[in-house]
C-alpha positions as CSV (number, residue, x, y, z in Angstrom):
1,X,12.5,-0.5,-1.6
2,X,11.5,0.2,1.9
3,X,13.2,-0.3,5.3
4,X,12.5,0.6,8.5
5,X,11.3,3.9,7.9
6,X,13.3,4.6,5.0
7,X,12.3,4.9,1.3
8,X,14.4,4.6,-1.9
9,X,11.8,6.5,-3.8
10,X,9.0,8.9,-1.7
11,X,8.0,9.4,1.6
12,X,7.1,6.8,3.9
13,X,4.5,7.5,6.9
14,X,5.1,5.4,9.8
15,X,7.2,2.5,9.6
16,X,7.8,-1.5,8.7
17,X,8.1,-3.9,11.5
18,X,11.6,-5.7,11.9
19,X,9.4,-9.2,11.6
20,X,8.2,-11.2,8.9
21,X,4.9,-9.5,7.6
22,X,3.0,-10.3,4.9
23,X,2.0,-7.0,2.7
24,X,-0.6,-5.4,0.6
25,X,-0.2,-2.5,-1.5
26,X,-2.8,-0.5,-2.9
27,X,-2.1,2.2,-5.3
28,X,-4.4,5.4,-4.9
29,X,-5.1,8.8,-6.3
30,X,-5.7,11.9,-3.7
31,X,-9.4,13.2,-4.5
32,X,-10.7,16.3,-2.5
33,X,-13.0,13.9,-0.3
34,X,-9.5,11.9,0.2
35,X,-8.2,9.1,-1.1
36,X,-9.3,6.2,-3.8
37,X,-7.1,3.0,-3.7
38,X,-7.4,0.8,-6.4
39,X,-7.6,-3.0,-5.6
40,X,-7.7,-6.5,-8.2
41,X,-10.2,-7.7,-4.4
42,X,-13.3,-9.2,-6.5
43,X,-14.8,-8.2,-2.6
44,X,-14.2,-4.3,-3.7
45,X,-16.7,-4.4,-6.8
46,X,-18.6,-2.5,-5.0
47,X,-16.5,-0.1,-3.8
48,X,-16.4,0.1,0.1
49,X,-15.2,3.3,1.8
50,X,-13.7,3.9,5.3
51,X,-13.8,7.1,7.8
52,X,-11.0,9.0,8.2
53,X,-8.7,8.2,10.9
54,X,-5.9,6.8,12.4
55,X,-5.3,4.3,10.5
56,X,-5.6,5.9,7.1
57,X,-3.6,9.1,7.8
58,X,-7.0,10.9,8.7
59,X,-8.2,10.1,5.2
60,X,-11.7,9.2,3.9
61,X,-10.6,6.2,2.3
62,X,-12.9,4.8,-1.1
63,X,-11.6,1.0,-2.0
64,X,-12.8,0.4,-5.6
65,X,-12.2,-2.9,-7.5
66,X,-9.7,-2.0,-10.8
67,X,-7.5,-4.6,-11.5
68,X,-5.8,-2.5,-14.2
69,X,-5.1,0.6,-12.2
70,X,-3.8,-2.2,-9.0
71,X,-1.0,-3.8,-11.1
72,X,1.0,-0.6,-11.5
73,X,2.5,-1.9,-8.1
74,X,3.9,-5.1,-7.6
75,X,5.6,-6.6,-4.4
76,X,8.8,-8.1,-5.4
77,X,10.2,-9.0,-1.8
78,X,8.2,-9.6,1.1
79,X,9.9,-8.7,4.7
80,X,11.5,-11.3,6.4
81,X,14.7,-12.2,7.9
82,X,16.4,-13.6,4.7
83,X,16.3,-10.3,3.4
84,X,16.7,-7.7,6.2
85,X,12.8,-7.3,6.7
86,X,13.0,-5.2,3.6
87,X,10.3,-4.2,1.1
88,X,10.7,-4.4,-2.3
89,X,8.2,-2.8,-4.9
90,X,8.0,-2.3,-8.5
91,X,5.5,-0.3,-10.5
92,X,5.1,0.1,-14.3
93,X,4.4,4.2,-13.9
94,X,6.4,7.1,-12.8
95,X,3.6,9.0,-11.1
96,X,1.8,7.6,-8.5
97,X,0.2,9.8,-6.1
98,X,0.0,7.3,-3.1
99,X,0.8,3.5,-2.4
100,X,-0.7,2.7,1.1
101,X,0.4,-0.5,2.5
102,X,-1.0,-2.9,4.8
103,X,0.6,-5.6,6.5
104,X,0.0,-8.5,9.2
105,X,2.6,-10.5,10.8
106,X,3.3,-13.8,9.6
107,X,3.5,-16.6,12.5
């Protein structure tokens, strides 16, 4: 579960808005050139990677189509105000190097 800033489980890096979003999440492993997500996007078969910056925690970032490897993390509670713009995840594994999240606001 993630609020604010706050995780039940981990670290968080940067923080949840208090408004309804609509989130992503991408489980990953940490490589040496910097991090792999794994996605169940038909639009990643190809895998499609991004400089590091910003936005990725100054990562290289490699997006690669494994739908297997992407349903170890589940969103079971979207933000919003019926819930206290809270996250809720679940995943079928105890080790996960990295879940990066991506979210848009929801008008």
């Amino acid at each position: 579960m993630i609020e604010g800033r706050h995780a039940s489980t981990g670290a968080i890096v940067g923080a949840l808005p208090a408004a309804a979003t609509r989130v992503s999440a991408y489980p990953g492993d940490l490589t040496a050139e910097g991090m792999t997500l794994f996605t169940s996007e038909t639009k990643y078969t190809r895998p499609q990677t991004e400089a590091a910056g910003a936005g990725n925690g100054w990562n290289r970032t490699t997006y690669t189509f494994d739908p297997k490897r992407s349903a170890r993390v589940r969103i079971v509670e979207q933000p919003g105000p019926k819930n206290g713009y809270r996250l809720v995840l679940q995943s079928d594994t105890t080790k996960l190097a990295v879940v990066v999240l991506e979210w848009r606001a929801v008008e």
